[in-house]
DOLUMLUM-196840 format. One record per residue: x, y, z of N, C-alpha, C in turn. Coordinates in steps of 0.1 Angstrom, whole numbers, padded with zeros to 4 digits, always signed. Atoms other than C-alpha are relative to their C-alpha. Last residue first. Example, Ala and Ser with C-alpha at 12.3 -4.5 7.8 and 13.67 -1.06 7.14 Angstrom:
BEGIN
-0009-0011+0000+0137-0011+0071-0008+0011+0008 +0009-0012+0000+0123-0045+0078+0009+0012+0000 
// end
This chain:
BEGIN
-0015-0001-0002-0185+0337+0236+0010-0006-0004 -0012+0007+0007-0220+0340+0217+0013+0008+0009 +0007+0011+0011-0256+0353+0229+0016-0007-0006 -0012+0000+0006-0244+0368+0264-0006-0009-0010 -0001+0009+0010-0279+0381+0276+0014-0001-0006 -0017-0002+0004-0279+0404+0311-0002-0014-0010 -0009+0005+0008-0322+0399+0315+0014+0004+0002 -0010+0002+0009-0347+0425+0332+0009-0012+0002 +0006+0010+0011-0374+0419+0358+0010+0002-0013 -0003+0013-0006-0346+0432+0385-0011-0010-0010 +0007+0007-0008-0338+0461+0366-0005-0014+0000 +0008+0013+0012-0305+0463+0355-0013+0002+0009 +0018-0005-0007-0288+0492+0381-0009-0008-0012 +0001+0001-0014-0256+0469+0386-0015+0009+0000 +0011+0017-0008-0259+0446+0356+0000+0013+0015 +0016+0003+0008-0249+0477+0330-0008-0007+0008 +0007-0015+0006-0218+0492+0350-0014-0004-0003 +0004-0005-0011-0209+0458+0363-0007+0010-0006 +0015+0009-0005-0207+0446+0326+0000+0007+0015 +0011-0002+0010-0181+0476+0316-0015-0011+0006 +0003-0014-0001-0157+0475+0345-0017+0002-0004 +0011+0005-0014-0158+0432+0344-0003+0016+0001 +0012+0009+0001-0144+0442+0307-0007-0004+0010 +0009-0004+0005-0121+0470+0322-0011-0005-0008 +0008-0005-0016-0101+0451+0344-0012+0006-0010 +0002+0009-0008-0071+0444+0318-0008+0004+0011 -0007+0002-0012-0071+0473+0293-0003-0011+0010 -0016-0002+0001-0075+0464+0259+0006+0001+0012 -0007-0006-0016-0110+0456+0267+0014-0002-0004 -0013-0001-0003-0138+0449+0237+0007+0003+0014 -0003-0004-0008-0174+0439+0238+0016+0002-0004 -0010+0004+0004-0198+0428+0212+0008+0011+0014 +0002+0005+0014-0237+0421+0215+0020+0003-0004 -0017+0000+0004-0238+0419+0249+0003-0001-0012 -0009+0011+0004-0278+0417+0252+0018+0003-0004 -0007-0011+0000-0303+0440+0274+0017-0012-0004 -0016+0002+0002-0332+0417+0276+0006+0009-0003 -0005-0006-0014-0368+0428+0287+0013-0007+0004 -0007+0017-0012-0386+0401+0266+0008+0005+0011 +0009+0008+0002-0400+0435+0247-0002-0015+0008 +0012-0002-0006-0380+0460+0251-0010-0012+0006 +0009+0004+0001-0349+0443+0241-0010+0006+0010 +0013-0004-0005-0322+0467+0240-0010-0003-0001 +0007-0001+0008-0285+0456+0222-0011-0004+0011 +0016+0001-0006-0258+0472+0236-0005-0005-0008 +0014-0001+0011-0225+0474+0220-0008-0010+0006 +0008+0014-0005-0192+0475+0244-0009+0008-0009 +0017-0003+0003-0160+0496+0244-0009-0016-0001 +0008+0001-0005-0120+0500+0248-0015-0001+0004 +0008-0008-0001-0099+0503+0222-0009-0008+0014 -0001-0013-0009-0063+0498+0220-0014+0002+0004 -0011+0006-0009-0054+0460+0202-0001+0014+0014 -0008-0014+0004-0085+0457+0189+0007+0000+0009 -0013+0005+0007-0098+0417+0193+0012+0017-0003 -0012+0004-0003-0133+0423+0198+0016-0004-0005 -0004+0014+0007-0151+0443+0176+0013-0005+0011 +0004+0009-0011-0165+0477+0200+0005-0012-0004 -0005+0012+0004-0152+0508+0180+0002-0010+0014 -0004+0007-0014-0178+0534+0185+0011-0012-0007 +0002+0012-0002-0182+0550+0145+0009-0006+0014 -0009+0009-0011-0170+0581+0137-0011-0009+0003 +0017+0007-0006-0192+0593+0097+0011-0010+0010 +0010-0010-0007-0162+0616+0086-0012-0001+0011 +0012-0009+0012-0138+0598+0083-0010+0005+0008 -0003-0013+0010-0115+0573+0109-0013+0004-0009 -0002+0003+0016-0135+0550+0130+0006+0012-0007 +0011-0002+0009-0140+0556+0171+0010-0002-0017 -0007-0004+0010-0118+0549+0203-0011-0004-0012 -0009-0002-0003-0126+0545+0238+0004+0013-0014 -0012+0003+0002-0162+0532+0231+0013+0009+0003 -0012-0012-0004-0197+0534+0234+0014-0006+0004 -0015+0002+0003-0226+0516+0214+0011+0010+0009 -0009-0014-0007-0260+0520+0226+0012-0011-0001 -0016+0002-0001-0289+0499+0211+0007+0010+0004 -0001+0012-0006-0330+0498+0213+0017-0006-0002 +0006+0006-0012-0339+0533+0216+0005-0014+0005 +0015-0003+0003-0307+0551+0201-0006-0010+0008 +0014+0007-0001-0276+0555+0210-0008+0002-0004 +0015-0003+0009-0239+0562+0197-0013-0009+0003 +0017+0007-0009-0215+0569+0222-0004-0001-0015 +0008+0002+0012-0178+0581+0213-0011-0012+0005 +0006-0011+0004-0157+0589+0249-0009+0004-0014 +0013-0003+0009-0153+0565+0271-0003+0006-0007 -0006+0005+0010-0120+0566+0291-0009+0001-0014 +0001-0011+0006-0139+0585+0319+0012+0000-0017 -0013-0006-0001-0153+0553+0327+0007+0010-0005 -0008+0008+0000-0185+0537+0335+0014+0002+0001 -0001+0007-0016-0203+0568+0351+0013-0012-0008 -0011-0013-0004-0204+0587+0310+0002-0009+0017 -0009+0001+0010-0226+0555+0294+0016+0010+0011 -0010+0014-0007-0245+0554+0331+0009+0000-0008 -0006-0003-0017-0252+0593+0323+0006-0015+0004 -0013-0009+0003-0259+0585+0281+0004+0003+0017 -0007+0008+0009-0287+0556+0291+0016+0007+0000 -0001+0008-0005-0306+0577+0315+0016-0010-0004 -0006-0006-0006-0306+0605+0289+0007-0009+0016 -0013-0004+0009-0319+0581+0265+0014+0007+0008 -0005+0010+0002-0344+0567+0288+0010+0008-0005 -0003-0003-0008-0358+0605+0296+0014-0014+0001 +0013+0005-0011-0364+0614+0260+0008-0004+0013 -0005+0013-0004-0339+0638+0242-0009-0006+0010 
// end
């Protein structure tokens, strides 16, 4: 596991111990409360679930964005939870992108 990654999975685990299905790679990180029946679990991040908790990353190297690509919060507080988490060690030539609210 490279060093990013491992970077990545420790703030993932810091936000809340409600968290528990991750899935990253280099340029996304999904993690969530609550995950997809069958075999192949799946973070569940679609807003609008009535229980789950989570957010999907999406990792622009390149323009040095770090985009909100879908967010949920069933519990009340835990949406500002989640962006704090990501915006507080962002670095400072980095982006927070909200592409559609």
């Amino acid at each position: 596991m490279r060093l990013d990654e491992i970077l990545i999975e420790e703030r993932t685990k810091q936000m809340t111990r409600e968290i528990d299905f991750h899935k990253i790679s280099l340029d996304f990180l999904q993690a969530s409360s609550e995950a997809t029946k069958g075999r192949i679990k799946t973070s569940i991040t679609k807003p609008g679930h009535p229980a789950a908790i989570g957010v999907s990353l999406i990792l622009d190297f390149d323009h040095k964005d770090i985009q909100f690509f879908e967010m949920n919060s069933a519990t009340k507080g835990y949406g500002r939870k989640m962006v704090d988490a990501v915006l507080k060690d962002l670095p400072k030539a980095w982006n927070g992108v909200v592409v559609m609210d």
